[in-house]
Steps between C-alpha positions, in 0.01 A plus 500: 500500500262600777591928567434579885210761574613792670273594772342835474658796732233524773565085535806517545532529903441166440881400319621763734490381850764203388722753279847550689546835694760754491721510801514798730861543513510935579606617824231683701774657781366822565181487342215596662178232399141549657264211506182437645358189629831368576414249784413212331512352111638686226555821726728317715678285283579838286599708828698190589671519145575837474661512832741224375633722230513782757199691480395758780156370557120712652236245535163646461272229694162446672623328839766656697603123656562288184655854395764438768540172407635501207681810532704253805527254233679668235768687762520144594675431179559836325616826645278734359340822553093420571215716554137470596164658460193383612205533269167306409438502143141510518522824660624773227530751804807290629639435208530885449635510786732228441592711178544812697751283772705376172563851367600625854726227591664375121650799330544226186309242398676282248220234435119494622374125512125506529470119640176508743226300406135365579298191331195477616142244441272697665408885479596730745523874545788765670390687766484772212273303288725364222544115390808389698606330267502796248626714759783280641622366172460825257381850685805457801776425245370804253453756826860374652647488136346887407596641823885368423533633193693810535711346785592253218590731233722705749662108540491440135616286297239248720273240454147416609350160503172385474492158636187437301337070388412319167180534740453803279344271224193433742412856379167623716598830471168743456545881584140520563538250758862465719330430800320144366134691610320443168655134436552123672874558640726193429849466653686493192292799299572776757867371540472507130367832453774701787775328286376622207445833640825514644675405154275791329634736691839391485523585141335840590778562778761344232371840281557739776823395583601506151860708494549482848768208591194330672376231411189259534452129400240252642556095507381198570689325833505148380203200568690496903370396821384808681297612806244688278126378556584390874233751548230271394295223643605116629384371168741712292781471711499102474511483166736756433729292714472184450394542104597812366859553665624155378535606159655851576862655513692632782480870563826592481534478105273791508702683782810484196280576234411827675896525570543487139240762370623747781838471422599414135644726314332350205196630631604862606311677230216239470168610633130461453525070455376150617701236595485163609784463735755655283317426201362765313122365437199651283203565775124411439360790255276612715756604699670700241178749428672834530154658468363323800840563694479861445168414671594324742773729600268757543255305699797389730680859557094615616502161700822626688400835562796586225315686257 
């Protein structure tokens, strides 16, 4: 008799992605969720969810018109509570201000989804001089998710979410070297190596928030068709959608996945995990060096002006 070979831990992302999901049954009336890059993809599709189970909803977007847009699309179906702020994620001076506009307007703030997101094939800089890619897609959601801390123990019990990518396994990440200077830059390494940052630090935010009723869990959205990468060149874009799309999901199982791990009760004490959907996964393990995410940390609070 022939015995079936488990596959190893950091494989198994692999069995994963066809695994059933959990539902996301909770009601979210009265519960204040914050999520950025909400306009399009995942962000939408969760704002979109949450405000079906009754969640008062503050978009944290780049463009003030597709902003309105959607916030006229879900009080087209859903009467809801919806707020805006304006903010550009490759500038960390609006996104402290973004944070500052959060703790003057929400005096709670049940769940923070960090959503916004940047792939990118070639190398380009912030007007401050960092990677965009590093800063969109790790620095913004540590500032924005450091700044909210206290605001979120005051709403506690809460829940932060890192909306983070099995991109993580592309690794890249070298501390001597965010900002791609010293190597060739490839798309997938520096989307790599934010993800990985941004999962390192997770576990280091998962430790500071240990005791407090908040908590902090990072996942994978699902292999779903998205507007990340729209960024990049005619090439890209055509195969992306007339190749890559065909063989993913729609969005909106990763909208109820992120219903699920902000609202379960299952979940209310679980903190400092992975998970694929609503699969709790193993991640790559590089990205599970708490040595280099106590480095990293500190390299990102001195990025952020936080230290």
């Amino acid at each position: 008799m022939r015995m079936k070979r488990e596959l190893p831990d950091e494989l198994k992302f692999l069995v994963n992605r066809r695994l059933p999901q959990k539902p996301f049954e909770a009601s979210m009336a009265e519960k204040v969720c914050v999520i950025t890059g909400a306009t399009s993809g995942v962000g939408l599709e969760t704002a979109k969810c949450l405000a079906s189970h009754g969640a008062e909803l503050v978009l944290v977007c780049r463009n003030a018109e597709k902003t309105e847009k959607v916030i006229q699309e879900i009080r087209s179906k859903w009467d809801v509570p919806i707020k805006r702020i304006i903010a550009d994620f490759s500038d960390l001076d609006q996104v402290r201000q973004a944070a500052a506009t959060l703790i003057a307007q929400c005096p709670k703030i049940d769940v923070l989804i960090n959503c916004a997101g940047l792939h990118s094939t070639k190398r380009t800089e912030t007007k401050a001089g960092f990677e965009t890619v590093f800063c969109v897609n790790h620095l913004a959601s540590f500032l924005l998710t450091y700044l909210l801390l206290q605001r979120m123990k005051e709403s506690a019990p809460s829940r932060i979410i890192q909306v983070n990518s099995e991109g993580h396994r592309f690794n890249g990440l070298d501390p001597d070297d965010l900002d791609w200077k010293k190597r060739h830059y490839t798309g997938l390494r520096s989307y790599g190596a934010s993800k990985t940052a941004q999962l390192l630090t997770t576990w280091e935010f998962a430790g500071l928030l240990s005791g407090t009723g908040v908590t902090i869990n990072a996942m994978h959205p699902g292999d779903v068709k998205t507007h990340i990468g729209n960024n990049n060149g005619w090439l890209y874009r055509l195969f992306t959608r007339y190749i890559t799309r065909l063989f993913l999901k729609d969005p909106a199982i990763s909208g109820t996945a992120i219903g699920y791990l902000a609202s379960s009760p299952e979940l209310k004490d679980v903190s400092g995990r992975f998970f694929h959907l609503t699969n709790e996964e193993k991640p790559a393990t590089h990205a599970l060096d708490r040595s280099m995410g106590k480095r990293i940390w500190d390299i990102s609070m001195k990025l952020t002006g936080l230290s």
